[in-house]
Backbone as a chain_set.jsonl record, in Angstrom:
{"seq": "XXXXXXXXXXXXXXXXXXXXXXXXXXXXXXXXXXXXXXXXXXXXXXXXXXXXXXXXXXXXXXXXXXXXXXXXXXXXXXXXXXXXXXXXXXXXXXXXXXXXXXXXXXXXXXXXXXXXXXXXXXXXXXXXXXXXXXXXXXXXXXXXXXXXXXXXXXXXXXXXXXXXXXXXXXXXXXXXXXXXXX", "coords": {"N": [[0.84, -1.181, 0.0], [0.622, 2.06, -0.79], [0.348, 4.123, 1.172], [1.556, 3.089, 3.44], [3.888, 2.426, 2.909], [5.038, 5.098, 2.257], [4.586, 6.416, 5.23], [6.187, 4.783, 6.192], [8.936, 5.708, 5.165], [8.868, 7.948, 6.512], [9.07, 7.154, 9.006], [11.223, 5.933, 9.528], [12.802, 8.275, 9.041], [12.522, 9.577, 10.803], [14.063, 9.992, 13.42], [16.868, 11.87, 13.089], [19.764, 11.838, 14.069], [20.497, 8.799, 13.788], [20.1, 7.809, 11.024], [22.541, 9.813, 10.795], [24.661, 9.402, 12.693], [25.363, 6.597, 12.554], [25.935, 4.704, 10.879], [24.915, 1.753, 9.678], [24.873, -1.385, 8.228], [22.068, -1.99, 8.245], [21.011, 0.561, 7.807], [22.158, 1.626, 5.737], [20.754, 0.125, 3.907], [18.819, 0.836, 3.827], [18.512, 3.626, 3.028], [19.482, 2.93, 0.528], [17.101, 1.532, -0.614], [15.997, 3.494, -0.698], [16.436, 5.349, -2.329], [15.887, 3.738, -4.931], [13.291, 3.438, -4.548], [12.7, 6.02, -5.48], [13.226, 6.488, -8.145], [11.778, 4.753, -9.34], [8.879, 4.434, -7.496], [5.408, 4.537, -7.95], [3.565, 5.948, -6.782], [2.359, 9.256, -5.555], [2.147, 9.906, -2.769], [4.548, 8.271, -1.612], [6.335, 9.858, -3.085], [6.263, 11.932, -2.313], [7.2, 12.119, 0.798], [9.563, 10.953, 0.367], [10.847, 12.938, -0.755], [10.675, 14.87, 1.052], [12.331, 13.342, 3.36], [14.822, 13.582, 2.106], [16.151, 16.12, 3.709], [16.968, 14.671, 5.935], [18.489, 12.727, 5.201], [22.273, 11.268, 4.432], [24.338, 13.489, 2.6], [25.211, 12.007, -0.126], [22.839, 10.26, -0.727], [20.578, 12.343, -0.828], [21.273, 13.334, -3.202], [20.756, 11.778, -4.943], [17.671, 10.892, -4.84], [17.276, 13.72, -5.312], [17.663, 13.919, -7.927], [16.389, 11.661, -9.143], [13.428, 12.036, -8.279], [13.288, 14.403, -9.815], [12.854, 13.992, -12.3], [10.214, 13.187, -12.965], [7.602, 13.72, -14.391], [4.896, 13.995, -14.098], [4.143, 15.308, -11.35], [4.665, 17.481, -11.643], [2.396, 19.131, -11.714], [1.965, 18.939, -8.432], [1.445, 20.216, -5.671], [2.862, 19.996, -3.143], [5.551, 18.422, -3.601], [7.251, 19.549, -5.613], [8.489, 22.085, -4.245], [8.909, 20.846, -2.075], [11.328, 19.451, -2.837], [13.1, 21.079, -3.952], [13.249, 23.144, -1.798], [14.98, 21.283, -0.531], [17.118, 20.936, -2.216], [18.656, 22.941, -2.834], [19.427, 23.669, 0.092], [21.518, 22.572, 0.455], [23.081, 23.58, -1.701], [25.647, 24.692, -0.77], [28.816, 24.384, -1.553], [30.689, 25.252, -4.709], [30.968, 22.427, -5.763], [28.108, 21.23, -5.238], [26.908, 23.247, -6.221], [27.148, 23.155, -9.029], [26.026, 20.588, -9.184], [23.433, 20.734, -8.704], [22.583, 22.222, -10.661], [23.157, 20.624, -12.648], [20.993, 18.857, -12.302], [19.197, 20.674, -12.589], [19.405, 21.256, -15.184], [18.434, 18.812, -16.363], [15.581, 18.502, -15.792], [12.637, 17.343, -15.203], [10.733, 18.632, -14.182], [9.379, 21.789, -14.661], [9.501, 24.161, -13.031], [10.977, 23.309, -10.971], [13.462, 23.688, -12.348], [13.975, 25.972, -12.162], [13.368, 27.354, -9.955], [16.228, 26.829, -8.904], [18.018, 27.924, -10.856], [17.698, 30.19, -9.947], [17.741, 30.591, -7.864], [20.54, 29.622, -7.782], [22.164, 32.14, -9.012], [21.497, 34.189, -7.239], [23.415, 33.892, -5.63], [26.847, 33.792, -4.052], [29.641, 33.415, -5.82], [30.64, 31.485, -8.004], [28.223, 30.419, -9.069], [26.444, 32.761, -10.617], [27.946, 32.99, -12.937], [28.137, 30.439, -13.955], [25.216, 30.06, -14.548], [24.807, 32.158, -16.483], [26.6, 30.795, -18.712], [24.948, 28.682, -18.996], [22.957, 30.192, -19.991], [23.946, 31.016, -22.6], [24.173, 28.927, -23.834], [21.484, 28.389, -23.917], [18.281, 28.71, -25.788], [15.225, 30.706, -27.997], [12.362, 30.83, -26.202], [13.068, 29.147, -23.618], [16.017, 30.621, -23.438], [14.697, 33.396, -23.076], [13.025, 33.109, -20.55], [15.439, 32.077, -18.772], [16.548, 34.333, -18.823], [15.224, 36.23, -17.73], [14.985, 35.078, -14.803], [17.166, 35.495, -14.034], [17.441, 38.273, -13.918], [15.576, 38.733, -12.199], [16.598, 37.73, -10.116], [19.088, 39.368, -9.659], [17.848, 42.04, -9.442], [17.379, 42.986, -6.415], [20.214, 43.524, -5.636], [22.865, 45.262, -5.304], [25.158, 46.773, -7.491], [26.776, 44.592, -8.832], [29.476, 42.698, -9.959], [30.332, 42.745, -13.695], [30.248, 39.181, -14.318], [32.416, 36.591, -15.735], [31.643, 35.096, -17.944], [29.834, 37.018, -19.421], [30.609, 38.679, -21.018], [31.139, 37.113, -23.155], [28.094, 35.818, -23.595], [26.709, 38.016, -23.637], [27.134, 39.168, -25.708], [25.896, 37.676, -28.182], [23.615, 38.043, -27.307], [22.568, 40.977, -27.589], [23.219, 40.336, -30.261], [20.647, 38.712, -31.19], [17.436, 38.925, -33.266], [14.917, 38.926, -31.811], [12.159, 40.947, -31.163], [11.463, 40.895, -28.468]], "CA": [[0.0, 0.0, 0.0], [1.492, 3.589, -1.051], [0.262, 5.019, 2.999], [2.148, 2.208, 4.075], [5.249, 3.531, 2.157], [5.115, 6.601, 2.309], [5.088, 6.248, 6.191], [7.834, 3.849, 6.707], [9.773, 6.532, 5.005], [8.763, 8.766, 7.472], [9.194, 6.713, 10.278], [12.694, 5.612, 9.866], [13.727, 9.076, 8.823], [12.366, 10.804, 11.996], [15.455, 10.451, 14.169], [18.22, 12.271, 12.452], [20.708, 11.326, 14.63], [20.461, 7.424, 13.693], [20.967, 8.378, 9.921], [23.934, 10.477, 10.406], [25.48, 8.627, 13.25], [25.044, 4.505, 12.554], [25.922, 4.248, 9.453], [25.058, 0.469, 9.609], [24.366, -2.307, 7.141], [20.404, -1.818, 8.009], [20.567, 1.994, 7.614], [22.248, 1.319, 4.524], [20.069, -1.011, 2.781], [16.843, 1.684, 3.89], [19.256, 4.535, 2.178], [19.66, 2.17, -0.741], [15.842, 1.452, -1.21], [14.988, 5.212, -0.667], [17.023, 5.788, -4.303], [15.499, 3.081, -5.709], [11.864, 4.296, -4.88], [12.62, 7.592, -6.31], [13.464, 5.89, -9.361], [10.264, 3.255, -9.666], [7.439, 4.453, -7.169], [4.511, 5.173, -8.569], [2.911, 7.188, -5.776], [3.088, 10.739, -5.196], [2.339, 9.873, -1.664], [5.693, 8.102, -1.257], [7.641, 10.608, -4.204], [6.632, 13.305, -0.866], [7.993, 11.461, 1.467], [10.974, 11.121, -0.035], [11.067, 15.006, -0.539], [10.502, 15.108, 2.806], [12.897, 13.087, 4.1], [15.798, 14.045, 1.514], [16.429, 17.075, 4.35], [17.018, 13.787, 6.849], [19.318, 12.0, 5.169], [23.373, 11.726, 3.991], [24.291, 13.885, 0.835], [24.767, 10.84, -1.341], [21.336, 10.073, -0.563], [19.677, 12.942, -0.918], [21.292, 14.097, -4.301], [20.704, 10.892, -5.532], [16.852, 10.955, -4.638], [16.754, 14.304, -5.772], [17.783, 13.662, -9.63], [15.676, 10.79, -9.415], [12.393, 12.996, -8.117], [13.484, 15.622, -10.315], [12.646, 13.36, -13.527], [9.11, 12.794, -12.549], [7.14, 15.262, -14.981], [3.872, 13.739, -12.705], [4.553, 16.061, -10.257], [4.357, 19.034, -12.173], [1.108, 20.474, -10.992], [1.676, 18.7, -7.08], [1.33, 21.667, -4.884], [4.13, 19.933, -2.303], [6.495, 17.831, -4.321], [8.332, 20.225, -6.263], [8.824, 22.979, -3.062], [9.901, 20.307, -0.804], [12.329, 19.029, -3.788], [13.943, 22.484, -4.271], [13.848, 23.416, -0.556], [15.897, 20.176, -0.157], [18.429, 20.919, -3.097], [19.189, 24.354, -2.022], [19.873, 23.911, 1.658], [22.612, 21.514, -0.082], [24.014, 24.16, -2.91], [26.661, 25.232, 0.048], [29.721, 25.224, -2.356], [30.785, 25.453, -5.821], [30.652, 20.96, -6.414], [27.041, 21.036, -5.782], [26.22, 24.169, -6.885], [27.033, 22.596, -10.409], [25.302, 19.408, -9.198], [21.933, 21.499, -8.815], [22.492, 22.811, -12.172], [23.183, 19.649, -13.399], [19.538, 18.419, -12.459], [17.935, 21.586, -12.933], [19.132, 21.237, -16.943], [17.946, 17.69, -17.038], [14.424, 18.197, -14.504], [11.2, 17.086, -15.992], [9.302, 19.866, -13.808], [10.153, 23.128, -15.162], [9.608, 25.443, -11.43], [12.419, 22.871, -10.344], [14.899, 24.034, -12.363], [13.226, 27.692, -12.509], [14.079, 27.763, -8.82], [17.407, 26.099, -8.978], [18.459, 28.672, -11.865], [17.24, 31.67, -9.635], [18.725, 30.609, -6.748], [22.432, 29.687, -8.011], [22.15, 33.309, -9.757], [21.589, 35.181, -6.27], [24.222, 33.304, -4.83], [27.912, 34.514, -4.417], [31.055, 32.876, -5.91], [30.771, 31.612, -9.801], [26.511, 30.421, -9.643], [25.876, 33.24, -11.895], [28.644, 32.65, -13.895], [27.812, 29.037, -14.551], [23.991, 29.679, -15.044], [24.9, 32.961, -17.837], [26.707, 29.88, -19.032], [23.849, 28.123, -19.435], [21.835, 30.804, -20.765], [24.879, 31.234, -23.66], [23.71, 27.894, -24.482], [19.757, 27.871, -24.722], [18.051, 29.591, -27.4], [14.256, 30.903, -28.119], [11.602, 31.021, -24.953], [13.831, 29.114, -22.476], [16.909, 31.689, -23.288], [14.048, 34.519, -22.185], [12.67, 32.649, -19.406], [16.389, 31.731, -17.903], [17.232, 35.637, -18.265], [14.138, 36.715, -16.764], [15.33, 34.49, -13.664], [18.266, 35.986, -13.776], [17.231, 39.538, -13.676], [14.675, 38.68, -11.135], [17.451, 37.264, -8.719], [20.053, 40.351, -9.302], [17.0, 42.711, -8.948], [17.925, 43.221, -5.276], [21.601, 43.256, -5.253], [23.567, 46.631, -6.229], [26.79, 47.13, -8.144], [27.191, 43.386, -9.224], [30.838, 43.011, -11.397], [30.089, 41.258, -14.709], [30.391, 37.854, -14.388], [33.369, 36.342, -16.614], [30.855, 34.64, -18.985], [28.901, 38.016, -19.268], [31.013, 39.333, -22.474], [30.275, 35.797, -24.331], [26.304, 35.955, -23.486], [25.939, 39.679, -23.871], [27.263, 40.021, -27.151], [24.987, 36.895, -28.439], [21.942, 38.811, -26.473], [22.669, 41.706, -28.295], [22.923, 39.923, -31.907], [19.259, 38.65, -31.492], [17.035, 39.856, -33.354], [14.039, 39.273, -30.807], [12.359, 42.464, -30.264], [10.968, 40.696, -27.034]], "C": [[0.89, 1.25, 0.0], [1.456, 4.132, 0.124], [1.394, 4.554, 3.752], [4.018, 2.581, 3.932], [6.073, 4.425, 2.931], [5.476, 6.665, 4.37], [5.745, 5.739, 6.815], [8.776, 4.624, 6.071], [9.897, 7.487, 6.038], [9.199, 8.172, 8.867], [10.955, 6.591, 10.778], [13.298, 6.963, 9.621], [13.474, 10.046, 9.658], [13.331, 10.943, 13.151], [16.176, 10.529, 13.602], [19.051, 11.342, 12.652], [21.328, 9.423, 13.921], [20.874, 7.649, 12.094], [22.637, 8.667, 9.507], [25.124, 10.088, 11.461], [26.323, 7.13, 13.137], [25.069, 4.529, 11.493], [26.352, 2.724, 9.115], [24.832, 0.045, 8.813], [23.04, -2.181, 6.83], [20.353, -0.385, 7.562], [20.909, 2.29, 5.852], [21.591, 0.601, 2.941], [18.707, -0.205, 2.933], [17.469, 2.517, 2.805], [18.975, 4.224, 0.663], [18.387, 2.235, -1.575], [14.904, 2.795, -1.186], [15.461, 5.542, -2.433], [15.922, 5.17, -4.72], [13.767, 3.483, -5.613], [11.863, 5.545, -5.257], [12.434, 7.549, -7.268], [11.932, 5.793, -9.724], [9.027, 3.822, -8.973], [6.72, 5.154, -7.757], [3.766, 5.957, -8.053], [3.105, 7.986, -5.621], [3.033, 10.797, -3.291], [3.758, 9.78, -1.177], [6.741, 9.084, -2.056], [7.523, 11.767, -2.224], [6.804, 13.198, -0.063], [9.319, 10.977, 1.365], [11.623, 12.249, -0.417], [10.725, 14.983, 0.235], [11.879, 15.351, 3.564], [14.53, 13.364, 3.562], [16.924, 15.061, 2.686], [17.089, 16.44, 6.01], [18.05, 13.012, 6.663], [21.102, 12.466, 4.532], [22.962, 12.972, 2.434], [24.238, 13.032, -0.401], [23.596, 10.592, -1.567], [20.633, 11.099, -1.161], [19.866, 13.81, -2.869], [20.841, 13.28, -5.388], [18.991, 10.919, -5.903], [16.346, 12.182, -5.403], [16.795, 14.511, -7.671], [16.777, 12.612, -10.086], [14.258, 11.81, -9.342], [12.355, 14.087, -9.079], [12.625, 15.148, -11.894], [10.962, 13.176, -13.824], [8.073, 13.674, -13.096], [5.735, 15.315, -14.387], [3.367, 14.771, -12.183], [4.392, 17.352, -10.217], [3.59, 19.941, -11.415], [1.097, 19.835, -9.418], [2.181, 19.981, -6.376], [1.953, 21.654, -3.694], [5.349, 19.568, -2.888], [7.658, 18.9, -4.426], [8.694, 21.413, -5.175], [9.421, 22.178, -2.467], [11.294, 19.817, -1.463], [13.328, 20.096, -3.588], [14.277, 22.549, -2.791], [15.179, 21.995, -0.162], [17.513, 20.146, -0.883], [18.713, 22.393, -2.39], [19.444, 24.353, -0.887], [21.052, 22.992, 1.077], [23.483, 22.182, -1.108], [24.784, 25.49, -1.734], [27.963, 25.434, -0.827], [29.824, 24.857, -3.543], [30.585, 23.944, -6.721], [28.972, 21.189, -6.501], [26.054, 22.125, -6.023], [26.107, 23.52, -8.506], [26.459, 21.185, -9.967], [23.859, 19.901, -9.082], [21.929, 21.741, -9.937], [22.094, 21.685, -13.069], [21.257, 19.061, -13.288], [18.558, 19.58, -12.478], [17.894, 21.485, -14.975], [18.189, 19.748, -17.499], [16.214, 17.462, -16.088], [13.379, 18.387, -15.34], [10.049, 18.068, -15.584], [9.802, 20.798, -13.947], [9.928, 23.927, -13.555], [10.667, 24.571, -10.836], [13.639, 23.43, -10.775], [14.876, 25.568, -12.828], [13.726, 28.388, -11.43], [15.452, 27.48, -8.752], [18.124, 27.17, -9.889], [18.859, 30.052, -10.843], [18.263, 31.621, -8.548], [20.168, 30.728, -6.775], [22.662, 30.799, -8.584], [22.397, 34.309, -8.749], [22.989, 34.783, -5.215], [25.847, 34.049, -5.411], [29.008, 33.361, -5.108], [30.159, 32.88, -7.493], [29.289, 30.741, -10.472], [26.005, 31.054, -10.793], [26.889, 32.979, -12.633], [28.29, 31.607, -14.899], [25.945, 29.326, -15.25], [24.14, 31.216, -16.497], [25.631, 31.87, -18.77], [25.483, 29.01, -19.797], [22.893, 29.19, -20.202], [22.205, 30.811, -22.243], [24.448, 29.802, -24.76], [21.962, 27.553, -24.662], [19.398, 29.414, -25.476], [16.082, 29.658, -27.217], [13.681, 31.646, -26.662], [12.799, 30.342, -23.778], [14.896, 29.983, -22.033], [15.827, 33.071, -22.16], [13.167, 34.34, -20.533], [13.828, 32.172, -18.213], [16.864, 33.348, -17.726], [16.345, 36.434, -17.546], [14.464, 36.125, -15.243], [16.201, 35.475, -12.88], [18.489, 37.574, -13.194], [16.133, 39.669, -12.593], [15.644, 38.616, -10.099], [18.428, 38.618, -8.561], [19.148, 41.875, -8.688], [17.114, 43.823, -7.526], [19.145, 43.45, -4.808], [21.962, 44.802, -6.429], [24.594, 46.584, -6.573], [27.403, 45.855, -8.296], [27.997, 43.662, -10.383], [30.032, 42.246, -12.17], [30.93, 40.259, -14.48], [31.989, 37.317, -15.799], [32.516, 35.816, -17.631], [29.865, 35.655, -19.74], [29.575, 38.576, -21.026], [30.596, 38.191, -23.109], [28.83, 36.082, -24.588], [25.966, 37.235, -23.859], [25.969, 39.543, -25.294], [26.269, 39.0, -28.413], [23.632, 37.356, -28.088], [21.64, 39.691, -27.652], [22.537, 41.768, -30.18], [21.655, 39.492, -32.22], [18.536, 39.306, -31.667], [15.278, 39.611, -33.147], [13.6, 40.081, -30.825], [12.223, 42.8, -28.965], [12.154, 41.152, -26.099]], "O": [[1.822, 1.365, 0.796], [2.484, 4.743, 0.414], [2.086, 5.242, 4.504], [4.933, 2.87, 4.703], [7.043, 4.52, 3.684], [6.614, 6.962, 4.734], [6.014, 6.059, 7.972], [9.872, 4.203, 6.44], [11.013, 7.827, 6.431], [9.669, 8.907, 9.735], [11.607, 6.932, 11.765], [14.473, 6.985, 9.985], [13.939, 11.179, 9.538], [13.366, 11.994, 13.792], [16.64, 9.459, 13.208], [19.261, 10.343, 11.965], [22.501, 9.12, 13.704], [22.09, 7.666, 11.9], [23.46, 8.249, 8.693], [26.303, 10.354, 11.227], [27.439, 6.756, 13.499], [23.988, 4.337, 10.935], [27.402, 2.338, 8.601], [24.379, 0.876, 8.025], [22.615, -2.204, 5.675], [19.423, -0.185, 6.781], [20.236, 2.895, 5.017], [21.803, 0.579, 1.729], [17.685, -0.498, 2.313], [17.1, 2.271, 1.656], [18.442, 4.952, -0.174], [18.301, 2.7, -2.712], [13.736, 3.051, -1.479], [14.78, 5.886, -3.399], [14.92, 5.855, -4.926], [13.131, 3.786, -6.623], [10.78, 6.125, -5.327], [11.601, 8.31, -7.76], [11.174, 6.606, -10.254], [8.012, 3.794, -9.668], [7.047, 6.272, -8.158], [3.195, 6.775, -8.774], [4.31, 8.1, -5.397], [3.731, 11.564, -2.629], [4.293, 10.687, -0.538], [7.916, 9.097, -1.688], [8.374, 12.096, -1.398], [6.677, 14.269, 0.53], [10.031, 10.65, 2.315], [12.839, 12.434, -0.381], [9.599, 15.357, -0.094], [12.429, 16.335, 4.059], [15.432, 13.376, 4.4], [18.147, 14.919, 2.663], [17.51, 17.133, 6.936], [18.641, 12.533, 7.631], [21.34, 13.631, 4.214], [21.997, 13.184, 1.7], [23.528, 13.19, -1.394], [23.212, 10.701, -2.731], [19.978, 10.753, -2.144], [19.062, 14.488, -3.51], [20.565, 13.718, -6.505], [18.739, 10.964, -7.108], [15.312, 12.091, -6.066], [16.028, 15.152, -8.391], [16.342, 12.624, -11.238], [13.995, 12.387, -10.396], [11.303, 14.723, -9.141], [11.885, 15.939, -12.479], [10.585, 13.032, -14.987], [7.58, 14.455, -12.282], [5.261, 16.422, -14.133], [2.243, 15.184, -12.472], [4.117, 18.141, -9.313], [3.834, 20.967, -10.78], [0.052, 20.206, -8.882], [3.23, 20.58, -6.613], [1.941, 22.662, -2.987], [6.286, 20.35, -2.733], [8.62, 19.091, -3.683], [9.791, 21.763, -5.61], [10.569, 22.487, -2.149], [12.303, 19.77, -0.76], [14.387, 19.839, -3.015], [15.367, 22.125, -2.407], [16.168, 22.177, 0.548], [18.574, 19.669, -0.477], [18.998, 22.499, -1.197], [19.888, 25.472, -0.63], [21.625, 22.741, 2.137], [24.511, 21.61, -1.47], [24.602, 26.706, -1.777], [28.322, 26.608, -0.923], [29.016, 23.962, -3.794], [30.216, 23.938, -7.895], [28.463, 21.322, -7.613], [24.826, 22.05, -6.041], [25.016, 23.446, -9.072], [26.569, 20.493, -10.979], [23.068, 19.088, -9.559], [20.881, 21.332, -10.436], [21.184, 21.631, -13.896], [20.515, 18.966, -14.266], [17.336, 19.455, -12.397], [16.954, 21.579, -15.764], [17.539, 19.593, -18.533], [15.803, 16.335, -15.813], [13.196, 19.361, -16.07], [8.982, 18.323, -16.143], [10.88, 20.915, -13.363], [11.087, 24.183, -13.231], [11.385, 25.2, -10.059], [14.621, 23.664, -10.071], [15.596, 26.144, -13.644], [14.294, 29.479, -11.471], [15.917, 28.521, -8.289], [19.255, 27.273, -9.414], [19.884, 30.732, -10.887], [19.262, 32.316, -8.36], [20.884, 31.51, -6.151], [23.837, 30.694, -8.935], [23.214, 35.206, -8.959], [23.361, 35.417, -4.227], [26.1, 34.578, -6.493], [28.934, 32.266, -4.551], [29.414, 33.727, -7.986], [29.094, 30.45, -11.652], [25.391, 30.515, -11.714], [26.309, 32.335, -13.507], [28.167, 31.694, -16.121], [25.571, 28.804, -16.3], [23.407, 31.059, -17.474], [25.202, 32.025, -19.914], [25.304, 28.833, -21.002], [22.094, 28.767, -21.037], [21.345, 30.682, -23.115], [24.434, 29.726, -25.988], [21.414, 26.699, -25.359], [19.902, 30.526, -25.629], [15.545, 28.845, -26.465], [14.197, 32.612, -26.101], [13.388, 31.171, -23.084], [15.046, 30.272, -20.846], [16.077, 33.494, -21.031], [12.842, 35.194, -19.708], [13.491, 31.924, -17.055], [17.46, 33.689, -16.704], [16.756, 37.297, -16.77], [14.1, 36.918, -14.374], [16.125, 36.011, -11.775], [19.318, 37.99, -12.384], [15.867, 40.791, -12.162], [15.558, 39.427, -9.177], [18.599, 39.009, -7.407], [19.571, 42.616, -7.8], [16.984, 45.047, -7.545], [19.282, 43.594, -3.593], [21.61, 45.188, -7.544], [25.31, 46.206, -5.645], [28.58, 45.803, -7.942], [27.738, 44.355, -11.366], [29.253, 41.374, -11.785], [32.155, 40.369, -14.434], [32.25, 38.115, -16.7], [32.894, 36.416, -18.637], [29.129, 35.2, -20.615], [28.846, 38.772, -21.998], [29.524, 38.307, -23.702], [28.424, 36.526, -25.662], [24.889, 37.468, -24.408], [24.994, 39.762, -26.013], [25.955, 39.553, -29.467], [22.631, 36.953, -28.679], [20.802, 39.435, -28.516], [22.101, 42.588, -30.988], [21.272, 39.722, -33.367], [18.356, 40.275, -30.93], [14.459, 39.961, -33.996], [14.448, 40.876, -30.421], [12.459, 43.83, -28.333], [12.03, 41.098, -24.875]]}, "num_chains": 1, "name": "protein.A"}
């Protein structure tokens, strides 16, 4: 039963401590089968329970879970899923490896507000986020190009006297050659 699931995810992942302490053979083989239902379950009960508990478990785990969840185009219109997904990758895009590991599953994420947030976020962030995601913009083309720079200008919005980015002369001068009038 998917309740059944879904709350044995919950159950075992309600004492932290046991997780991130005991890293035993049993904790290992729950870890193991949390991927693998990210992958395969068909429930959105258990997919949000595993965005839940993502925020509970190692990093292997949870980045693993979240590329898997991320794929899930399902999910789209679930009105927890994709928030608890994101809130879970972002408390995790601490430095510059999985800042490009967010990226990495925001380019390949079957629910577009996953990698809408994921874009926005590594953009407001300091060190070479925006770099890498004007990067990415250098590389998409049409509506997604205007929907990743709209992000982009949403996230700097708030922030004053930002240097250009090192990728900023590549992308500009490609901006500038389109002939968009949008």
């Amino acid at each position: 039963d998917e309740f059944i699931r879904a709350w044995g995810i919950r159950i075992q992942t309600d004492r932290r401590e046991i997780l991130e302490t005991r890293p035993n053979k049993f904790v290992q083989i729950q870890l193991n089968r949390f991927k693998t239902m990210a992958k395969t379950d068909p429930s959105p009960a258990v997919r949000l329970a595993l965005a839940s508990a993502m925020q509970r478990v190692n990093d292997e785990t949870a980045w693993s879970i979240a590329e898997s969840l991320s794929h899930h185009v399902e999910d789209s219109d679930d009105r927890s899923i994709p928030k608890l997904l994101y809130q879970s990758i972002a408390q995790r895009m601490t430095n510059e490896a999985n800042v490009t590991r967010a990226l990495s599953i925001a380019k390949a994420a079957a629910i577009p507000q996953i990698a809408n947030w994921i874009y926005w976020y590594a953009s407001t962030r300091e060190g070479s986020g925006l770099n890498k995601v004007l990067t990415i913009l250098g590389e998409t083309k049409g509506d997604d190009q205007r929907r990743l720079l709209s992000l982009i200008s949403h996230a700097l919005s708030t922030r004053a006297n930002v240097a250009a980015p090192a990728a900023w002369a590549k992308v500009s001068a490609s901006l500038y050659e389109n002939s968009d009038p949008r």
